[in-house]
N, C-alpha and C positions, 0 to 999 in steps of 0.2 A: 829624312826621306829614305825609303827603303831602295837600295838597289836592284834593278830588276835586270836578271842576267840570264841569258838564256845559248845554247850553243848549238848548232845542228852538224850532225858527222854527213863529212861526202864520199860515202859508202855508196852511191848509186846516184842516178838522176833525176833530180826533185820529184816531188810528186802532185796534184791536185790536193792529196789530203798534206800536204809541210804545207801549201798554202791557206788551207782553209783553218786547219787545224794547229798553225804556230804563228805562219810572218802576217795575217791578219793581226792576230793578239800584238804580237811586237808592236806591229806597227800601230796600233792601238794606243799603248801605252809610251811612245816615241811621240804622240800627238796630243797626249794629255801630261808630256812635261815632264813625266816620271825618269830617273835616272837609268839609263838603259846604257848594258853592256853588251851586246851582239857579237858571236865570235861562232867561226868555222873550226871544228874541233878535229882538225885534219889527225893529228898524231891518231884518234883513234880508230882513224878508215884504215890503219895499219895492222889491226888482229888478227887479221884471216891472210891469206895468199891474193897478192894482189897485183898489177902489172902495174907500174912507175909512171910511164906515158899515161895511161888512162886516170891516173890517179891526178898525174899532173891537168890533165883535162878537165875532171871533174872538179877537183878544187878552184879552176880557172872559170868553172860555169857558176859553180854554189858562189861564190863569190859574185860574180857578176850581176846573179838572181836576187842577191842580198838588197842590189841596189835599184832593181826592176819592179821589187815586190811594192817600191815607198819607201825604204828605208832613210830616211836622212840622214846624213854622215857630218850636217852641222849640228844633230838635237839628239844624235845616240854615237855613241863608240864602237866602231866595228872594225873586228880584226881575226886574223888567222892565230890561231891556238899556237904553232911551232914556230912562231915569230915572236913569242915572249915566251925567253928559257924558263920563266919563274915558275910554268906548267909542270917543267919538266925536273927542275930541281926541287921543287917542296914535294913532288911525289915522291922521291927515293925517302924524303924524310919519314913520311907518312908508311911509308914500306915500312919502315923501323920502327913504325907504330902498330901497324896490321899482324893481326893473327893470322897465320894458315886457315883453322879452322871456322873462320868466317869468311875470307874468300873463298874457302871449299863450299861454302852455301849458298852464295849467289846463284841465283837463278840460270842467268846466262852460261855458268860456266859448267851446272852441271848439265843443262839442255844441249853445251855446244861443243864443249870440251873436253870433261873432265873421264869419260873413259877412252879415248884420240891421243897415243903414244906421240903421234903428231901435230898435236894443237898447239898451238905457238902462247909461250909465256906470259905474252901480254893481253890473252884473254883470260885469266887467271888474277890478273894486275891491275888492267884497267883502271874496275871500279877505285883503285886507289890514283888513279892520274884524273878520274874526275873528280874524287872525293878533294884533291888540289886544285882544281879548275873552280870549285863553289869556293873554298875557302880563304882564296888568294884575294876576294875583292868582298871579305866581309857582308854578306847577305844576310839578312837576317829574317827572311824568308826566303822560300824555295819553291816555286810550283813548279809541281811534277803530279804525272799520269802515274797510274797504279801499276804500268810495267817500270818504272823506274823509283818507287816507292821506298823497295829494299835499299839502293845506292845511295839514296839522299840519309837513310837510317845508317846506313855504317860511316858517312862523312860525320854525323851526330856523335858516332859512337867513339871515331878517330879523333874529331877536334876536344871532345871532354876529357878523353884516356892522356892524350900530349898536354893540354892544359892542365893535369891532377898531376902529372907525372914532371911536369918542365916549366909550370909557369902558364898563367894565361894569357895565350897570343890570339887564339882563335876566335869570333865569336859563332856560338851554337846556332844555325841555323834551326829555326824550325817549319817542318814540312809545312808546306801550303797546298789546299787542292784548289787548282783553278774553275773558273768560270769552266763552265761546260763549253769547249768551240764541237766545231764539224767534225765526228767521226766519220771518217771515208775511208769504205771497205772496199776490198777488190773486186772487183767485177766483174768476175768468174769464179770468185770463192769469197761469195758476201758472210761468211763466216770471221774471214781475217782480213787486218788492217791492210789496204794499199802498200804494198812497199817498196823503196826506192833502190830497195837491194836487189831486186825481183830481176833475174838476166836477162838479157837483151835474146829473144825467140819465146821467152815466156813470163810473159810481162804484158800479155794480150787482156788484164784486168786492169792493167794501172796507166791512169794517164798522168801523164808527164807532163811538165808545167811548159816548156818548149814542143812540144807535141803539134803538128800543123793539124787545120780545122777536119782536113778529111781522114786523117790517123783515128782523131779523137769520136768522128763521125762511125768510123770503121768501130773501133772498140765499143761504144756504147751501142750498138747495134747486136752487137753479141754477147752483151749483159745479159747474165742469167737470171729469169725469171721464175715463173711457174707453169704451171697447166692449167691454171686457174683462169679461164678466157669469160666465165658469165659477168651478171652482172654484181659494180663495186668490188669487180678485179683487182684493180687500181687503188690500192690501200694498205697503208703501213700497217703488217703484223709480225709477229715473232715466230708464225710460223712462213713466210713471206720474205724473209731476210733482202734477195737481190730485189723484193720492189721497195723495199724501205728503203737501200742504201739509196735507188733511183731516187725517191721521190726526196733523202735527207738532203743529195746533192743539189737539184733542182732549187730546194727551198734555199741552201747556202750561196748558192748561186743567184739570189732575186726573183728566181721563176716563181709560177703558181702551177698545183696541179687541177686549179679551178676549171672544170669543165671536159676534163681528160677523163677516157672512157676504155680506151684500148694500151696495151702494151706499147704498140708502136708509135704510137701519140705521145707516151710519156715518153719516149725514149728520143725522140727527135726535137720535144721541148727540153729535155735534159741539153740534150748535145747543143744548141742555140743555145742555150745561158750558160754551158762550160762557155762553151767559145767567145761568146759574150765575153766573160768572165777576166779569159787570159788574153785576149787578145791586145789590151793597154801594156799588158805584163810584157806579151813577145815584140811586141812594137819598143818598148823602150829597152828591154834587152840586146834586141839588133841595132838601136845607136850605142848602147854604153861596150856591147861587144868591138863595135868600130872604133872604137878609143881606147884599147886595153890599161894603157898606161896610167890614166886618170882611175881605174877600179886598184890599180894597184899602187896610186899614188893615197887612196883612200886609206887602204888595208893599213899598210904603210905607217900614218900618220898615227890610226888608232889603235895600232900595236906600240909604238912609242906611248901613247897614252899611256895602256895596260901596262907597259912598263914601270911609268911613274906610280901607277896606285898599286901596283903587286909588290916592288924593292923591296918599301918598308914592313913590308906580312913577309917576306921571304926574312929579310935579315932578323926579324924578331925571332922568327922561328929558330934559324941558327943559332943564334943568342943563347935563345934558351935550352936546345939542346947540347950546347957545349962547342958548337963549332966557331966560335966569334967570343 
């Protein structure tokens, strides 16, 4: 049975599209039995400049969301990435592995970093401390989106170069593309992905998966549309971008756009079937919030897991590199 491992960074606060577009899937695949590893990949919300309190908050909420979404923590393993060192030690290996000039070609680093006298090292690095994060629990598939395409190809390039050069510890993941889920774009700029990194004053596109009914009411209200007001307005084109995202959400959400005629129409059946939507989500979220100790009694245990299945991939590694 193939491991199915997935990780989400708490770089921001969740969004409609991590729901639509990941912990549906998870959970998905937690329901048909499959081996599931779920983990918060907190070390990498560390790239950029960040406040400690806020960060401790959000790893506190992503976590908690983890187990609001449906996750069950007796039929999948879920844990915090910086609570098994084994993240953190097989990358430095893997550093030893890594060329300069293929982390000088990631995408991210040169989009974010790479002319910033100031960019912090570990957006340079990263993709090497995930390139440890897949290979620590043997997968041997990988599904990933085409912005993380390149990352899964240099964990490929890094586990064959160690294994040619030290012995075969690794096994070669190879890339998987997933089932198509819900692309969910921002709602002011139906151009680009919803994103959970989006600051708090501008962030008027993206709703939040804690988000109350009249926030979400408010936002979708001010979803960009068109000038398009005749008739068969109301129809998914490419020149159309903010009524497609409308109408992709609505459908992800259980709505119909059967019978909808105006903008305002679509957009107040949008807003009922988000709300619809999250509303099981924020209900169970405000009890498992009221109990903190039991999401952290959860995290906890499933790090202990990962502990157990990562040791033996760490100590091989060593091994073979010479340090053991």
């Amino acid at each position: 049975m193939n491991r199915n491992l997935s990780l989400i960074t708490p770089s921001g606060r969740l969004t409609l599209g991590n729901f639509l577009g990941a912990f549906r899937g998870m959970v998905a695949s937690v329901q048909a039995g499959e081996d599931c590893f779920y983990g918060v990949s907190d070390l990498h919300a560390m790239t950029t400049a960040h406040d400690p309190r806020v960060l401790r908050d959000t790893i506190a909420e992503v976590t908690t969301l983890f187990l609001a979404v449906g996750l069950d923590p007796a039929r999948a393993v879920l844990f915090r990435q910086s609570q098994v060192a084994a993240h953190r030690e097989l990358a430095y290996l893997l550093e030893c592995t890594a060329y300069t000039g293929e982390l000088g070609r990631m995408i991210q680093y040169k989009e974010k970093g790479r002319d910033n006298p100031s960019t912090r090292a570990s957006v340079y690095t990263y993709p090497v401390l995930m390139a440890a994060d897949i290979l620590l629990y043997r997968p041997t598939r990988v599904p990933v989106g085409d912005d993380q395409r390149q990352h899964v190809e240099l964990t490929r390039d890094l586990a064959v170069r160690f294994n040619n050069a030290y012995g075969p510890v690794f096994t070669v993941p190879e890339v998987a593309t997933p089932s198509a889920g819900a692309r969910v774009m921002d709602l002011q700029d139906p151009t680009r992905k919803m994103s959970k990194s989006a600051a708090p004053g501008a962030d008027t596109g993206v709703i939040r998966l804690l988000d109350p009914p009249d926030v979400i009411r408010r936002k979708v209200a001010r979803a960009v549309t068109d000038s398009d007001t005749g008739p068969g307005a109301v129809r998914s084109s490419s020149d159309k971008p903010g009524v497609s995202n409308l109408l992709d959400i609505l459908a992800a959400c259980g709505g119909t756009s059967s019978g909808i005629t105006t903008y305002g129409a679509l957009k107040a059946a949008v807003t009922d079937a988000v709300v619809a939507e999250l509303e099981p989500v924020q209900k169970r979220y405000a009890d498992l919030a009221a109990d903190p100790a039991y999401v952290t009694a959860v995290f906890a245990a499933g790090a202990e897991r990962c502990r157990e299945v990562t040791a033996p991939v760490l100590a091989a590694a060593e091994a073979a590199i010479g340090l053991r």
